[in-house]
KELUM-781946 format. One record per residue: residue in one letter; x negated, y, z of N, C-alpha, C in turn. Coordinates in steps of 0.001 Angstrom, whole numbers, plus 500000, padded with zeros to 6 digits. Example, Ala and Ser with C-alpha at 12.3 -4.5 7.8 and 13.67 -1.06 7.14 Angstrom:
A486810494310507800487700495500507800486800496700507800
S487150497750507080486330498940507140487100500030507870
END
This chain:
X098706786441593236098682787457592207099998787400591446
X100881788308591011101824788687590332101781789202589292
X102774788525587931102071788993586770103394789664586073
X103134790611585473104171791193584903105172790590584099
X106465791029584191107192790181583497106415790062581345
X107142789048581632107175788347580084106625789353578733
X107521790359578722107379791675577400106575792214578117
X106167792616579131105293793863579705103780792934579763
X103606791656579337102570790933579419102261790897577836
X102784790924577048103055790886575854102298792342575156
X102694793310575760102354794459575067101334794744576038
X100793794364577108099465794732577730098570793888576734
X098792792661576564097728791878575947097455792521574223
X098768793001573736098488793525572179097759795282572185
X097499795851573290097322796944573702095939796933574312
X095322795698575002094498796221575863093768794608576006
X093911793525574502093227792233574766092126791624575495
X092133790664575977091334790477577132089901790004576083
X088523789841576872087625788977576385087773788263575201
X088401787007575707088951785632574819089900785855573918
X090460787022573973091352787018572308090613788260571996
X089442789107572482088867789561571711087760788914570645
X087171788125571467086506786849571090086964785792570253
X088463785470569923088815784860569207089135785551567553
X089459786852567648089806787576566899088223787992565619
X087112788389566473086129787829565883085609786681565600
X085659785818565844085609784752565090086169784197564040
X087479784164564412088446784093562880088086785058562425
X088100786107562352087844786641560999086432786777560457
X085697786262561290084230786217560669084370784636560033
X085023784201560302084954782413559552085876782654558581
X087369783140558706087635783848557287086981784247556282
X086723785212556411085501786259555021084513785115555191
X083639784533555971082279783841555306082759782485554618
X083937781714555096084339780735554039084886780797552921
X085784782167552865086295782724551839085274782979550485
X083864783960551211082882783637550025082289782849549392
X082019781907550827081033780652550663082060779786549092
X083550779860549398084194779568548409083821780159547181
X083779781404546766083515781823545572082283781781545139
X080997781551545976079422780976545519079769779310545676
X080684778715545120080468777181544754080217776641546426
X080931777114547091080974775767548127082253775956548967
X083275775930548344085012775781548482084981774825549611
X084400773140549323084482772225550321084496772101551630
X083790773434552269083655773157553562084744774490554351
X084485773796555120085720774719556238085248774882557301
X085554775988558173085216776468559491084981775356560612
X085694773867560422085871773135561194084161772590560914
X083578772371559591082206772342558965081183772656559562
X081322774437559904080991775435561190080033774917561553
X080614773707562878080146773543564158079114772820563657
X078556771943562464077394771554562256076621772118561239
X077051772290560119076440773517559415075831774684560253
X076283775427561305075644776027561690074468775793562777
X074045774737563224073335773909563813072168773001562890
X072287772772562328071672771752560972069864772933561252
X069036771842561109067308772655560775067332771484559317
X065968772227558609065536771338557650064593770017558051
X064358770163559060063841769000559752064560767906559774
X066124768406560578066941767311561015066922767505562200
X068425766838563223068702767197564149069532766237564451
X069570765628565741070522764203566251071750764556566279
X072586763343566246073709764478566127074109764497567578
X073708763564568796074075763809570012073301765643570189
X072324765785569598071623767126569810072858767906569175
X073533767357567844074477768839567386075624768532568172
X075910767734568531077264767778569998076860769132571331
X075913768194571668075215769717572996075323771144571829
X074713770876571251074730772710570997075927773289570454
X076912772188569594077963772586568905078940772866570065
X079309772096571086079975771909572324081323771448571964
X080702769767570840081996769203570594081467768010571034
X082619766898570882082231765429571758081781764974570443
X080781763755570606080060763449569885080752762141568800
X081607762153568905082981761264567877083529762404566746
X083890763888567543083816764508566463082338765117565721
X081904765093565960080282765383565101080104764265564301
X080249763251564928080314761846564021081426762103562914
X082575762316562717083339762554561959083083763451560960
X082434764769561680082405765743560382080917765532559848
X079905764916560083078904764718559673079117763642558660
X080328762697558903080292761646557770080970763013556883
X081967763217556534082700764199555886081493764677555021
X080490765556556053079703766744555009078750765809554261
X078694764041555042077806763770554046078114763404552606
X079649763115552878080423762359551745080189764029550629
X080501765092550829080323766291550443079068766382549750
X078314766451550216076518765985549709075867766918550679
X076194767298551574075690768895552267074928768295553520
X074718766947553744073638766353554936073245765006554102
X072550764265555068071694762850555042071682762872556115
X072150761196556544071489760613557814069754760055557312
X068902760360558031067498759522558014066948759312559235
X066294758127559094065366757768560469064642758733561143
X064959758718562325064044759830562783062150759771563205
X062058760059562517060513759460562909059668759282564320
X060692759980565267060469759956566492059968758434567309
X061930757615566544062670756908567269063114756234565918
X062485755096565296063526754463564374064509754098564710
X064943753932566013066519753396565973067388755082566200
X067195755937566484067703757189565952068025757848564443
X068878758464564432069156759098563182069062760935562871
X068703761284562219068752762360562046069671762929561081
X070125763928561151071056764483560376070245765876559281
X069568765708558235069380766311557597070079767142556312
X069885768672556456070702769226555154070173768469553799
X070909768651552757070521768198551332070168769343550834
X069933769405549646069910770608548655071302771641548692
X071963771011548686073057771493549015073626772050549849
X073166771742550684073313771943552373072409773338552725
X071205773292551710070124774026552615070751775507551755
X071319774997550627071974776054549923073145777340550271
X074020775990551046074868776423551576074318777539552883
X073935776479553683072994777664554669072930779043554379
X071984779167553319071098780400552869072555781140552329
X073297781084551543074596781606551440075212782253552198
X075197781207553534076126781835555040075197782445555276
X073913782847556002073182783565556331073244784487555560
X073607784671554222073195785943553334074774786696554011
X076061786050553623076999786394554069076964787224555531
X077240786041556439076908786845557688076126788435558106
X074594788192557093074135789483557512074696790713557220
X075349790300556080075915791839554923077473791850556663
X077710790816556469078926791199557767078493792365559033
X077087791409559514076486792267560942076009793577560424
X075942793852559170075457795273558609076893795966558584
X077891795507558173078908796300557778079143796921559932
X079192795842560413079593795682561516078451797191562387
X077748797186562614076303797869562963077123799741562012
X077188799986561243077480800766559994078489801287560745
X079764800213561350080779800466561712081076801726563047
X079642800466564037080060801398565380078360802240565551
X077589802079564897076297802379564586075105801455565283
X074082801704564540073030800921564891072882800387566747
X072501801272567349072392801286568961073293800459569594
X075019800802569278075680800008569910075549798753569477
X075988798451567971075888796886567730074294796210568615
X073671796822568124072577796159569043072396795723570308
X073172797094571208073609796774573005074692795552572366
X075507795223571651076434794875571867075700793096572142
X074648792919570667074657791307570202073654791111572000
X072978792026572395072148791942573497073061790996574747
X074587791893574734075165791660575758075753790178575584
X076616790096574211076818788401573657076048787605574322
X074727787588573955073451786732574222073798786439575902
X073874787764576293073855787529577888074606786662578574
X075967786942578275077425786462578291077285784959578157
X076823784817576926076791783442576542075750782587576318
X075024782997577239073562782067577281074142780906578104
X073447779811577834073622778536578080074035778092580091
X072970779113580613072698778738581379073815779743582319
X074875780519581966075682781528582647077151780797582023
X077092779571581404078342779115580946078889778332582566
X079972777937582543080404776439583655079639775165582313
X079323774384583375078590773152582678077388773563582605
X076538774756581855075524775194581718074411774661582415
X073368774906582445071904774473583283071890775890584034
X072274776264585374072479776956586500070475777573586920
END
């Protein structure tokens, strides 16, 4: 396969972006605006990098080898940002009642706060978003996401 020179690759990609920098482009800017607010409702502290377990976290609690698999980070960094959010106040490690020699990673008050914040955020986003291209499409659209990125249609995935 032959790829166009250098500038003519340049202005195809700013003209006509593939998947993955369409995909990247939403994301940053959906982690933009929702940390940006989450900042102005009193929770400045956390950052997109936060994300990957904050958005994973139940009020139950959740291992953190469990928030590695779902986050799809190695489990040294989950260890890292879980100490972080705890130092923050936004988790607890506790025994898991399963497995006392397990730990669970539970939100705090803070945490469960934060949550409900991003969720409030986010939705007013998927509304603006829906508003944007109208109801039907956003809907085909989150349908097709789902599809795309179900677990089991990833590489690595359960086939």
């Amino acid at each position: 396969m032959t790829h166009p020179p250098a500038g003519d690759r340049i202005r195809v990609i700013t003209q006509d972006p593939d998947l993955g920098i369409l995909a990247a482009r939403l994301l940053f800017s959906l982690q933009r605006e929702v940390f940006a607010r989450l900042a102005e409702r009193g929770h400045g502290d956390v950052s997109p990098r936060h994300g990957a377990i904050l958005a994973y976290l139940d009020a139950g609690g959740v291992r953190a080898t469990e928030l590695a698999r779902l986050s799809g980070r190695h489990k040294q960094i989950v260890g890292r940002l879980v100490d972080e959010l705890e130092a923050l106040g936004y988790v607890e490690r506790r025994p898991d009642p399963a497995d006392r020699r397990a730990k669970l990673v539970v939100p705090t008050e803070r945490g469960l706060d934060q949550q409900r914040q991003a969720d409030e955020i986010i939705a007013g986003i998927e509304r603006r978003h829906a508003e944007t291209i109208g109801e039907p499409a956003y809907a085909h659209l989150r349908r097709a996401l789902k599809a795309i990125t179900a677990e089991n249609h990833l590489p690595g995935g359960d086939a």
